[in-house]
ZAMARGU-4260 file (C-alpha; in steps of 0.2 Angstrom, whole numbers, plus 5000, padded with zeros to 4 digits):
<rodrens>
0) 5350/5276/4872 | 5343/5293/4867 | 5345/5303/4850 | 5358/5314/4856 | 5369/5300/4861
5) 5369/5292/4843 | 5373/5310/4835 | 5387/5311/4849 | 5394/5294/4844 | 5394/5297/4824
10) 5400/5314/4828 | 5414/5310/4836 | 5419/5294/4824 | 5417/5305/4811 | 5428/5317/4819
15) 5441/5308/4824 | 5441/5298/4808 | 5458/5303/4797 | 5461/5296/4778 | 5475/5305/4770
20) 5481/5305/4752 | 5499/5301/4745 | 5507/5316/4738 | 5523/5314/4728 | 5534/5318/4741
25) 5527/5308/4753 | 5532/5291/4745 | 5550/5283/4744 | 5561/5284/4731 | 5559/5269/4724
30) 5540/5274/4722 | 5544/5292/4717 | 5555/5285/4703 | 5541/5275/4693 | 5531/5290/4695
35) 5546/5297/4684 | 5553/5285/4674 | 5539/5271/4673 | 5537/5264/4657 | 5553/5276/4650
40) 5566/5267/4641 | 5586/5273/4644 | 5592/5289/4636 | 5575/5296/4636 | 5568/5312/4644
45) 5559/5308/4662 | 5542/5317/4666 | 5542/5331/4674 | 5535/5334/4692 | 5518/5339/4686
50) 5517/5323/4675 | 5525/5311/4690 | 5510/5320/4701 | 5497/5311/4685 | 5505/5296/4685
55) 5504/5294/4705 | 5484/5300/4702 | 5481/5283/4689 | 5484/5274/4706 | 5465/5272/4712
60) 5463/5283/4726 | 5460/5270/4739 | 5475/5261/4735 | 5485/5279/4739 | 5475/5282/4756
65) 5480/5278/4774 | 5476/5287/4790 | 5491/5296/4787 | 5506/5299/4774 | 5517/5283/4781
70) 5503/5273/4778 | 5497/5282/4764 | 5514/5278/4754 | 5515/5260/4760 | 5501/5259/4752
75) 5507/5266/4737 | 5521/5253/4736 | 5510/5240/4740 | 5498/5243/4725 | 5514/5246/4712
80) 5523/5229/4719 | 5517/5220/4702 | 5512/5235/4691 | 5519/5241/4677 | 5519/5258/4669
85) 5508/5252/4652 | 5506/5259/4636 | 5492/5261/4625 | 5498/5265/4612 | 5519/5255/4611
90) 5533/5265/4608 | 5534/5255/4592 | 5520/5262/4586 | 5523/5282/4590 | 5515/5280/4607
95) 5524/5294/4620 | 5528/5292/4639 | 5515/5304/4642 | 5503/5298/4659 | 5488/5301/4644
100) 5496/5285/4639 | 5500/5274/4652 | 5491/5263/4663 | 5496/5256/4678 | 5493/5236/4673
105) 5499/5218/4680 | 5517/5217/4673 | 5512/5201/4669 | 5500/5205/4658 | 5509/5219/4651
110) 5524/5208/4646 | 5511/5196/4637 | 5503/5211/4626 | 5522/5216/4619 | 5522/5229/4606
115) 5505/5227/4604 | 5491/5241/4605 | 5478/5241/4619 | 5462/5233/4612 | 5446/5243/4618
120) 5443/5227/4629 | 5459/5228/4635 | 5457/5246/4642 | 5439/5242/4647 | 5444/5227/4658
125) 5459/5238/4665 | 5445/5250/4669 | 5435/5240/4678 | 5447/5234/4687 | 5455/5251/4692
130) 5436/5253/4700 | 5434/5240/4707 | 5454/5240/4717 | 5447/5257/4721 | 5430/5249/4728
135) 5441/5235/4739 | 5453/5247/4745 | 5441/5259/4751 | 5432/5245/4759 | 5448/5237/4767
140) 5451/5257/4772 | 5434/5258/4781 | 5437/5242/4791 | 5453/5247/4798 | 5445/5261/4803
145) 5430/5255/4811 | 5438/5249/4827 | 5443/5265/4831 | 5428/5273/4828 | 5419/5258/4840
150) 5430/5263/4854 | 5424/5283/4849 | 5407/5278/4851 | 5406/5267/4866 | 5418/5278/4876
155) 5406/5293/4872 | 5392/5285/4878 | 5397/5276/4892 | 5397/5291/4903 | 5380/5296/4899
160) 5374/5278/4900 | 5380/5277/4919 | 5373/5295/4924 | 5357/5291/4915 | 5354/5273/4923
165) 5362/5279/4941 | 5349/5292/4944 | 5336/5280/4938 | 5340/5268/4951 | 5341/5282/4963
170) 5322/5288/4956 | 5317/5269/4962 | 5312/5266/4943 | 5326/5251/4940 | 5339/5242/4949
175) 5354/5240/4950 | 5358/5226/4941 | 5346/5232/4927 | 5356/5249/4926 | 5370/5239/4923
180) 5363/5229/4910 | 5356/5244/4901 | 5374/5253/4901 | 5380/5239/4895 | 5368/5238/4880
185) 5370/5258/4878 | 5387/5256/4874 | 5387/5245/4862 | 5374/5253/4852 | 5387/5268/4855
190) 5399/5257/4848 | 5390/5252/4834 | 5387/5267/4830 | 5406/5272/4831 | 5412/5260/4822
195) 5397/5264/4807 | 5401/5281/4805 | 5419/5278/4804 | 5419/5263/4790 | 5407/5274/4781
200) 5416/5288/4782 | 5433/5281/4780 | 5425/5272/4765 | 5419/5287/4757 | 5435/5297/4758
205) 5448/5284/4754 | 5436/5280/4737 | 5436/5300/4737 | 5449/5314/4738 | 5440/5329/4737
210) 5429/5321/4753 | 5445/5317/4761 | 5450/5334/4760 | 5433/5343/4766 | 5433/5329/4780
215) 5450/5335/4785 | 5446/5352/4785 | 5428/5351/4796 | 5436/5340/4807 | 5440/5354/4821
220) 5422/5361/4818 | 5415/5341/4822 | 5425/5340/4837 | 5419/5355/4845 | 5401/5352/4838
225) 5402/5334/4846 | 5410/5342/4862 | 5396/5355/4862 | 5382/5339/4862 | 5391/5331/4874
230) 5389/5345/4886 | 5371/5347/4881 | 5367/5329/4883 | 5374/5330/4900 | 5363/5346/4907
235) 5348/5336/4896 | 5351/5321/4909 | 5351/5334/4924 | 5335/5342/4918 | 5326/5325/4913
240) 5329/5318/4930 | 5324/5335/4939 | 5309/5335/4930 | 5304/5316/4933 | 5307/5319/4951
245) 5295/5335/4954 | 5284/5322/4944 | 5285/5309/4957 | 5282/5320/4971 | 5268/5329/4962
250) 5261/5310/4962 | 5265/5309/4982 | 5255/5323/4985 | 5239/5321/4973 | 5240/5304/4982
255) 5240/5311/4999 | 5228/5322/4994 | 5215/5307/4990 | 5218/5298/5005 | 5215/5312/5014
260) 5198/5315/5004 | 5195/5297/5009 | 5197/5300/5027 | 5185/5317/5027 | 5172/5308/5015
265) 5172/5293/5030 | 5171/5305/5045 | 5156/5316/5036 | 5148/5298/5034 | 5150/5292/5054
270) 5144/5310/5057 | 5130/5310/5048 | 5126/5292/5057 | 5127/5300/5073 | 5119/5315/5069
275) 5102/5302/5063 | 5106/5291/5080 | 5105/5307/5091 | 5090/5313/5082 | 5080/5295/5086
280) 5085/5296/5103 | 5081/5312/5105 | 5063/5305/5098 | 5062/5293/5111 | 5069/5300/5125
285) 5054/5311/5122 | 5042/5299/5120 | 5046/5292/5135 | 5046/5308/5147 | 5030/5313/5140
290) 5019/5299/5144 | 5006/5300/5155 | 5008/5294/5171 | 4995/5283/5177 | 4994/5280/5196
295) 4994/5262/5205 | 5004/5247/5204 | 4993/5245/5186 | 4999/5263/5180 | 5019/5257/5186
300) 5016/5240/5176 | 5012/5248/5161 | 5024/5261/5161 | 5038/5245/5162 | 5029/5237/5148
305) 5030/5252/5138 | 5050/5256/5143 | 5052/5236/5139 | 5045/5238/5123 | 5056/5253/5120
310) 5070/5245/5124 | 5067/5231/5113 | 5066/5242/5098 | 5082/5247/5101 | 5088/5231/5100
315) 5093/5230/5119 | 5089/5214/5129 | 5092/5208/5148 | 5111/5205/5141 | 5114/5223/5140
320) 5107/5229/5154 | 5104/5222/5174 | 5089/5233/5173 | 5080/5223/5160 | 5079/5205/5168
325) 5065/5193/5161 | 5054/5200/5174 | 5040/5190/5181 | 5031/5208/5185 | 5028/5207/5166
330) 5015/5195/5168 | 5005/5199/5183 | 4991/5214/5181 | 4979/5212/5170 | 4983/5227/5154
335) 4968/5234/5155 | 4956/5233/5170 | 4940/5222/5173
</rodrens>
């Protein structure tokens, strides 16, 4: 799996990866009406839409996210079904309704204090654990979205995989069975990629707004760049194999090339041979035509000797050649005379 395919993957996770924030109308009335009159007590004046906004925002953001409002606000209800609207400071002691003063708390915790002030322990441990449901739900956020980001990823590079390992089992590099295996492996890396990208990013903007909001707004522009790498991945795959194939008949030829070099260097050798054979027979052919010719049945004798012993050096015997028998001639007639 190249480079290009992992940026292709988390690109499109990331683009395709939605976390949106409850606004105050988008929850039910029952939820809307905490956000009003939580922690009011009859005849009282309710907040007004700019405090009910506040007191929705003490929700930690991760427990007001989803992938879209209905979700969002089922979230919402789900994190305020044991909640209460806390004070601080208790209307017995002067404390006001206002969202400065409120903490969302476990009613049962809430109905233990009674009139009591908040210690500073109190409002630390309510801290912490406003962080930490924050922490949980954006985790919890993440997973949910990560299978949809799995399925991004691997469908992204599926494609590719079987473009890339088909023309490699048409180059002859792999087989079938291999290519198979390696798209296989490609997409799942794709999907683990995917499915990264998209718990991370769903992590990150369900923990925070303002990322939620910029990831909304740039997710047109990472569709069209993931699109865009997409096509350039697919021309890259075209002009990787076009390049690997003049490769591989630039090899053919530098190989042909060689054994041709072979062949010449071989016939330059068997020439050269033939050439030093025609030259030693040309040497003895003239040895041979320019002896002297002695007259006599002693002069013929010799002369046989000598083509005998010619012969011989050759490496010629009676074998080769009907004219060469083991002839008794050689024997008679003394070499030189009496």
């Amino acid at each position: 799996m190249t480079d290009d395919s992992h940026r292709n993957s988390a690109v499109n996770a990331a683009a395709t990866t939605k976390i949106q924030h409850a606004q105050l109308q988008d929850i039910p009335l029952s939820a809307a009406r905490r956000m009003y009159k939580g922690g009011i007590r009859a005849g009282e004046p309710i907040r007004t839409r700019v405090e009910a906004q506040q007191m929705l925002k003490k929700i930690p953001p991760s427990g007001r996210a989803g992938v879209d409002s209905k979700s969002a606000a089922n979230n919402v209800e789900q994190y305020l079904s044991d909640k209460h609207a806390s004070h601080i400071k208790p209307h017995s002691k002067g404390g006001s309704n206002n969202p400065n003063n409120i903490k969302w708390e476990n009613a049962k915790d809430n109905m233990a204090r009674g009139d009591k002030t908040m210690t500073w322990q109190e409002k630390v441990r309510l801290d912490a654990k406003w962080h930490f449901d924050n922490l949980t739900g954006a985790v919890k956020a993440g997973i949910q979205a990560a299978p949809m980001g799995a399925t991004v990823g691997a469908m992204t590079s599926l494609p590719f995989s079987l473009l890339t390992n088909g023309l490699r089992v048409v180059r002859g590099e792999i087989s079938g069975q291999e290519a198979a295996t390696a798209t296989l492996k490609d997409t799942v890396i794709g999907g683990a990629v995917g499915g990264a990208t998209a718990f991370a990013t769903a992590t990150v903007a369900a923990a925070c707004p303002p990322i939620a909001i910029a990831i909304t707004t740039v997710a047109p522009a990472l569709a069209v760049v993931g699109a865009t790498g997409m096509v350039y991945e697919f021309f890259q795959i075209l002009d990787n194999h076009k390049q690997a194939v003049k490769a591989y008949y630039e090899s053919l030829t530098q190989q042909e090339l060689e054994h041709l070099q072979a062949i010449e260097d071989e016939l330059i050798y068997e020439h050269k041979k033939n050439l030093e054979f025609l030259s030693q027979a040309e040497a003895i052919n003239r040895e041979i035509t320019t002896r002297p010719i002695a007259s006599g049945i002693e002069g013929a004798i010799h002369r046989l000797r000598e083509s005998v012993a010619i012969a011989q050096s050759l490496g010629l015997t009676s074998a080769d050649s009907k004219l060469l028998p083991d002839s008794y001639l050689l024997g008679i007639a003394p070499e030189n005379k009496k």
